[in-house]
C-alpha positions as a Markdown table, in Angstrom:
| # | Residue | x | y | z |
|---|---|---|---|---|
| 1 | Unk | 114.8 | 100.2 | 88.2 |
| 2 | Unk | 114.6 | 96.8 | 89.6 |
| 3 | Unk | 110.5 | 96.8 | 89.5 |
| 4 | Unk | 107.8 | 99.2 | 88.5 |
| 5 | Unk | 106.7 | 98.4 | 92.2 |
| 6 | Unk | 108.6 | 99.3 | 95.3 |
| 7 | Unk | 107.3 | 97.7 | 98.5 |
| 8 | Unk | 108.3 | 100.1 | 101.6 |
| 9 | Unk | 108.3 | 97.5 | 105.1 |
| 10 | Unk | 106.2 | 99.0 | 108.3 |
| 11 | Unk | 105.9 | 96.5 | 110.8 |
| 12 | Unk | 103.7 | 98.9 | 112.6 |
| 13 | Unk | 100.6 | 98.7 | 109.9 |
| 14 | Unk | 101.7 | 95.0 | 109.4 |
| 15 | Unk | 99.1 | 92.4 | 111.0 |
| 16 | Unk | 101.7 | 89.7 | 110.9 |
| 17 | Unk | 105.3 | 89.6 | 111.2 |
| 18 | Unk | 107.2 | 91.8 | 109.0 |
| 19 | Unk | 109.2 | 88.7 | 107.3 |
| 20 | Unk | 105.8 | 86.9 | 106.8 |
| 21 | Unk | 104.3 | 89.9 | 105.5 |
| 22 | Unk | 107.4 | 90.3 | 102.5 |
| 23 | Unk | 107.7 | 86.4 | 101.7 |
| 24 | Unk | 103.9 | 86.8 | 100.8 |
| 25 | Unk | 104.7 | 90.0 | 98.9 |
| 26 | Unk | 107.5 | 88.3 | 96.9 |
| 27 | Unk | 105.2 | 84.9 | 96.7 |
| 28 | Unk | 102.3 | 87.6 | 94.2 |
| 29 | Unk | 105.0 | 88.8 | 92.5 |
| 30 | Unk | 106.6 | 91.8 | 94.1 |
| 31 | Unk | 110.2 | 91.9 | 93.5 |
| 32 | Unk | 111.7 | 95.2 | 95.0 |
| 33 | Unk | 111.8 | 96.1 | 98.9 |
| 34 | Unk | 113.1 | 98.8 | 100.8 |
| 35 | Unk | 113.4 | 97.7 | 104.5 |
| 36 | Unk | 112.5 | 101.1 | 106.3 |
| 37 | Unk | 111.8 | 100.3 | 110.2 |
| 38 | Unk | 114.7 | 102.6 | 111.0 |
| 39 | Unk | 113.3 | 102.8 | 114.5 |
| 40 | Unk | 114.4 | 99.2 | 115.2 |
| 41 | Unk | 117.5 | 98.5 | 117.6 |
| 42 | Unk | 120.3 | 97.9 | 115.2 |
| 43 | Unk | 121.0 | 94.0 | 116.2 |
| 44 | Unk | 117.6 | 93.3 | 115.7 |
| 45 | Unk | 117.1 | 95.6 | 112.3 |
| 46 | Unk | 120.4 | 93.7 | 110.9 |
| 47 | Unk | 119.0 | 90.5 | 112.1 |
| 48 | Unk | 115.6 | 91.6 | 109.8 |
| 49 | Unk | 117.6 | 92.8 | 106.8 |
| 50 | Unk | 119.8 | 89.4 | 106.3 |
| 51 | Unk | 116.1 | 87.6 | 106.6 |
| 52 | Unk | 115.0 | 89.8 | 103.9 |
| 53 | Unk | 118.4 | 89.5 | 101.9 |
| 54 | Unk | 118.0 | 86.0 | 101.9 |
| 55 | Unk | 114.4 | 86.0 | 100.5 |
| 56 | Unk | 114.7 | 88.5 | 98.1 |
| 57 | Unk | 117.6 | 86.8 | 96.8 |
| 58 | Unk | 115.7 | 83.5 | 96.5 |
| 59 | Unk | 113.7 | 85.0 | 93.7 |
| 60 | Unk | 116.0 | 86.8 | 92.2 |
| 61 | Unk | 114.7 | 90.5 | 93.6 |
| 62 | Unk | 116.2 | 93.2 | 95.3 |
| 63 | Unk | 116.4 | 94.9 | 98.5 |
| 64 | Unk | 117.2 | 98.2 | 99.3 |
| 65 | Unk | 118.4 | 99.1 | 102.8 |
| 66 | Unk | 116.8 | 102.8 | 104.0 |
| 67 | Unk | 119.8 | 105.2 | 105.1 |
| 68 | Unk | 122.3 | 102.7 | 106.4 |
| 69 | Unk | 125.1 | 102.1 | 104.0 |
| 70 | Unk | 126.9 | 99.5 | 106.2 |
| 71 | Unk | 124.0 | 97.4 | 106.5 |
| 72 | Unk | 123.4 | 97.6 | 102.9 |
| 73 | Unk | 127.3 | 96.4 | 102.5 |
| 74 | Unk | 126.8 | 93.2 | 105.3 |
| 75 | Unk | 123.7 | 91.8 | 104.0 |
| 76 | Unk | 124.7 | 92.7 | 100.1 |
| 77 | Unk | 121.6 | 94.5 | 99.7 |
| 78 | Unk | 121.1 | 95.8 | 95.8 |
| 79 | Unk | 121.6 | 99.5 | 97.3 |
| 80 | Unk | 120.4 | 101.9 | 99.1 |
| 81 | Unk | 117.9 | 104.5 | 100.0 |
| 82 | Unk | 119.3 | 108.2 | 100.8 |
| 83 | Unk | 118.2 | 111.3 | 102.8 |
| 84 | Unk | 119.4 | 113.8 | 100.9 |
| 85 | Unk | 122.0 | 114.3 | 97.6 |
| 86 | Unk | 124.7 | 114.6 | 100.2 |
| 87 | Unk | 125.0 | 111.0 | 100.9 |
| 88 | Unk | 125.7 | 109.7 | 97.5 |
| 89 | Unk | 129.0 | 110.0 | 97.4 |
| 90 | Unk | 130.2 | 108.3 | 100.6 |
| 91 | Unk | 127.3 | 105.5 | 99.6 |
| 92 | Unk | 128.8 | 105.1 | 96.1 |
| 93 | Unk | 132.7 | 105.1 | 97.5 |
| 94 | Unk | 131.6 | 102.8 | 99.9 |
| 95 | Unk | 129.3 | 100.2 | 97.8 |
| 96 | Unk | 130.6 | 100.6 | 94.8 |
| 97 | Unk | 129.1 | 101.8 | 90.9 |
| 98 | Unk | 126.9 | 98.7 | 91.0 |
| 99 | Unk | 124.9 | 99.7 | 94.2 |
| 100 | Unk | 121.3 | 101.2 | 93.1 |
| 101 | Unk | 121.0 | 105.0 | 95.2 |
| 102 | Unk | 118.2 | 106.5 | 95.8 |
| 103 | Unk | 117.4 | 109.2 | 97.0 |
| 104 | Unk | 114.2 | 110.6 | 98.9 |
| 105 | Unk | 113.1 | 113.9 | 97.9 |
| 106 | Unk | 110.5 | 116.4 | 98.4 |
| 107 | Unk | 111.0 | 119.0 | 95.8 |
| 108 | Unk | 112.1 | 119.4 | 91.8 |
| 109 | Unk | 115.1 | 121.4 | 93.8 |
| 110 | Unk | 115.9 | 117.7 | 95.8 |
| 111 | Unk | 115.3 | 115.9 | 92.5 |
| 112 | Unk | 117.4 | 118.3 | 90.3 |
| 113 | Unk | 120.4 | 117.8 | 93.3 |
| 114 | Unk | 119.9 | 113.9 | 93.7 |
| 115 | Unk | 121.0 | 114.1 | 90.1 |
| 116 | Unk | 123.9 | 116.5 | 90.2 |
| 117 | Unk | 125.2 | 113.9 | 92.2 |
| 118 | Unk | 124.9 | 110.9 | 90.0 |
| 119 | Unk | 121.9 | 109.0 | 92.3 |
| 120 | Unk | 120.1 | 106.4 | 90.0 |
| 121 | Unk | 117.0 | 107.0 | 91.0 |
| 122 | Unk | 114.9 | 109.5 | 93.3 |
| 123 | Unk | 111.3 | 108.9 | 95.7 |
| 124 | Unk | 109.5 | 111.5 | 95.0 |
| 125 | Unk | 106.9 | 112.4 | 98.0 |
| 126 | Unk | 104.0 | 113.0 | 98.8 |
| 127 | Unk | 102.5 | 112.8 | 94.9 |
| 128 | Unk | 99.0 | 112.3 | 96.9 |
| 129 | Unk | 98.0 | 112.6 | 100.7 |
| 130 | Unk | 99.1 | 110.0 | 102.5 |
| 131 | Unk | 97.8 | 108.1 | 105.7 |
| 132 | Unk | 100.6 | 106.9 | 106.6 |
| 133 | Unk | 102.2 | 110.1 | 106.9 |
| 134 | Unk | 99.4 | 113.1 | 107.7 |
| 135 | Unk | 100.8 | 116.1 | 107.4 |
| 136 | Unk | 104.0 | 115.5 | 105.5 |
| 137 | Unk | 103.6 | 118.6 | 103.6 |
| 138 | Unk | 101.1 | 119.2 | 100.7 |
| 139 | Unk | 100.7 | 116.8 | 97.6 |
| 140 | Unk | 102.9 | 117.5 | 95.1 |
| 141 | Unk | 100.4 | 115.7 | 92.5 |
| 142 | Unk | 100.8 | 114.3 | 88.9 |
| 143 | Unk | 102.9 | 117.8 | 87.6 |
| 144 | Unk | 105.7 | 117.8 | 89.6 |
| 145 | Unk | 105.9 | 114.0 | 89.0 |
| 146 | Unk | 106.1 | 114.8 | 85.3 |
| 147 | Unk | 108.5 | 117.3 | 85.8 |
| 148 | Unk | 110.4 | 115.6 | 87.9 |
| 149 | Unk | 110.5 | 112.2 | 85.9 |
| 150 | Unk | 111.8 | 114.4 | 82.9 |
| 151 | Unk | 115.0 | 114.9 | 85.0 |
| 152 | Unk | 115.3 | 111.3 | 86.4 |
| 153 | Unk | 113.9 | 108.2 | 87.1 |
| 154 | Unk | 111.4 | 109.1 | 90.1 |
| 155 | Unk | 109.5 | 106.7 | 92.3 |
| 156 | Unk | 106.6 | 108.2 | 92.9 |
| 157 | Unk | 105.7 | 108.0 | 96.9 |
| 158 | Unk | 102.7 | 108.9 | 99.2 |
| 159 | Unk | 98.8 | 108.0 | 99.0 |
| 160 | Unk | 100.1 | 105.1 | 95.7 |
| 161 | Unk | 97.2 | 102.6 | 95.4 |
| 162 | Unk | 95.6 | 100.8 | 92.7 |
| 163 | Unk | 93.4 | 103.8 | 92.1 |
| 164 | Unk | 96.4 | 106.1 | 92.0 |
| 165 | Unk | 99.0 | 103.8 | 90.8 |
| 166 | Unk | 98.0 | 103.7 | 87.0 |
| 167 | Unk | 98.2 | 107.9 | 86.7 |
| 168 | Unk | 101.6 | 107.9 | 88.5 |
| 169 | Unk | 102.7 | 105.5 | 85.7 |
| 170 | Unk | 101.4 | 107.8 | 83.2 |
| 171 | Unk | 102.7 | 110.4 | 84.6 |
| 172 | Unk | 106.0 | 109.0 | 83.9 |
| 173 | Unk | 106.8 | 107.0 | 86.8 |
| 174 | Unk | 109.9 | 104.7 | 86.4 |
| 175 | Unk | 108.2 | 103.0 | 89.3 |
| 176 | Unk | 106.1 | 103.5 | 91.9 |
| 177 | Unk | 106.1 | 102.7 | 95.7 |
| 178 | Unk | 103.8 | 101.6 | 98.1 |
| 179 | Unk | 104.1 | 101.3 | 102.1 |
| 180 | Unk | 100.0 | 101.9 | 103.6 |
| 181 | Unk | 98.2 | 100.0 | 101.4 |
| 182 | Unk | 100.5 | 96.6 | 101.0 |
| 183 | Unk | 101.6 | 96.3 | 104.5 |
| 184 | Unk | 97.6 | 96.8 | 105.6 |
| 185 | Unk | 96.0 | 94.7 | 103.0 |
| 186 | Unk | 94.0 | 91.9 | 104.3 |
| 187 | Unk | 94.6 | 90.0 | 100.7 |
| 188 | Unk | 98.5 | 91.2 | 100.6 |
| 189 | Unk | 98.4 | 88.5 | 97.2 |
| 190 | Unk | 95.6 | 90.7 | 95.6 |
| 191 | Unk | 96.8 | 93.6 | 96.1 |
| 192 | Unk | 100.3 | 93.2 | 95.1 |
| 193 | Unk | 98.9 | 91.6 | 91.8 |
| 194 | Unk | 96.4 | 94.4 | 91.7 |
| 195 | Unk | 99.1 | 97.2 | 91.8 |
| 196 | Unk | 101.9 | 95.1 | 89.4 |
């Protein structure tokens, strides 16, 4: 993994502008995004991604790109995040074996498929309730974390604080990633420092 913290963008639950909102991530410390904001207009979500490119590349982090493998390729993001095991083999013919795939699942089933296919990584969600998400089905919790991180490196997703964070880690998190709480945080500095 690139980080044991994954930032995942909102501009919705973001006070400021998005790009403001990351260079002050990356400024405490945080070294792995995944630009989501998938309901942007494409000119204007490329436009985003080559500003994060550019920044995450300053400090020598990287950016994943959520489900759009040509975007990934134009602003040489690090790789890309997945919706299911299916797309990991026109991502990796496309990107190439150095591109980092992830991908997002819900289930040990998901998990056990995302590796089947050769994906580096998997989220796992929700491992906790979630606000930014109510009603995304019920927790998984800390066991199916564990069984799932015995199969493959899992980022652990949904309801990750600093209160949840260290157990997820425990748990046997390769990483874990955090949307709500960073892209809401009055003290974005603190908190990132807080959760690495």
């Amino acid at each position: 993994m690139p980080a044991r913290l994954l930032i995942v963008t909102d501009r919705h639950g973001c006070p400021e502008p998005l790009e403001t909102r990351v260079a002050a991530c990356l400024a405490a410390g945080a070294r792995w995004i995944w630009l989501r904001d998938r309901d942007l207009p494409a000119p204007e979500r490329a436009a985003l991604a080559e500003n994060l490119a550019a920044q995450v590349a300053r400090v020598g982090g990287a950016l994943t790109i959520g489900r759009d493998v040509e975007l990934a390729a134009q602003v040489g993001a690090a790789g890309v995040q997945l919706g299911d095991a299916a797309a990991v083999a026109p991502a990796r013919a496309r990107l190439g074996r150095g591109a980092l795939l992830g991908v997002s699942a819900h289930s040990l089933a998901e998990v056990r498929a995302a590796r089947e296919v050769g994906a580096d990584y998997v989220t796992l969600s929700p491992i906790f309730l979630t606000a930014s998400k109510p009603g995304y089905g019920p927790a998984l919790g800390l066991a199916a974390l564990g069984e799932a991180a015995a199969l493959m490196p899992v980022v652990a997703l949904g309801g990750i604080d600093p209160t949840t964070a260290p157990s997820c880690r425990a748990a046997g998190a390769a990483a874990v990633a955090v949307m709500g709480a960073v892209m809401r945080a009055k003290a974005v500095g603190a908190m990132i420092q807080t959760l690495t």
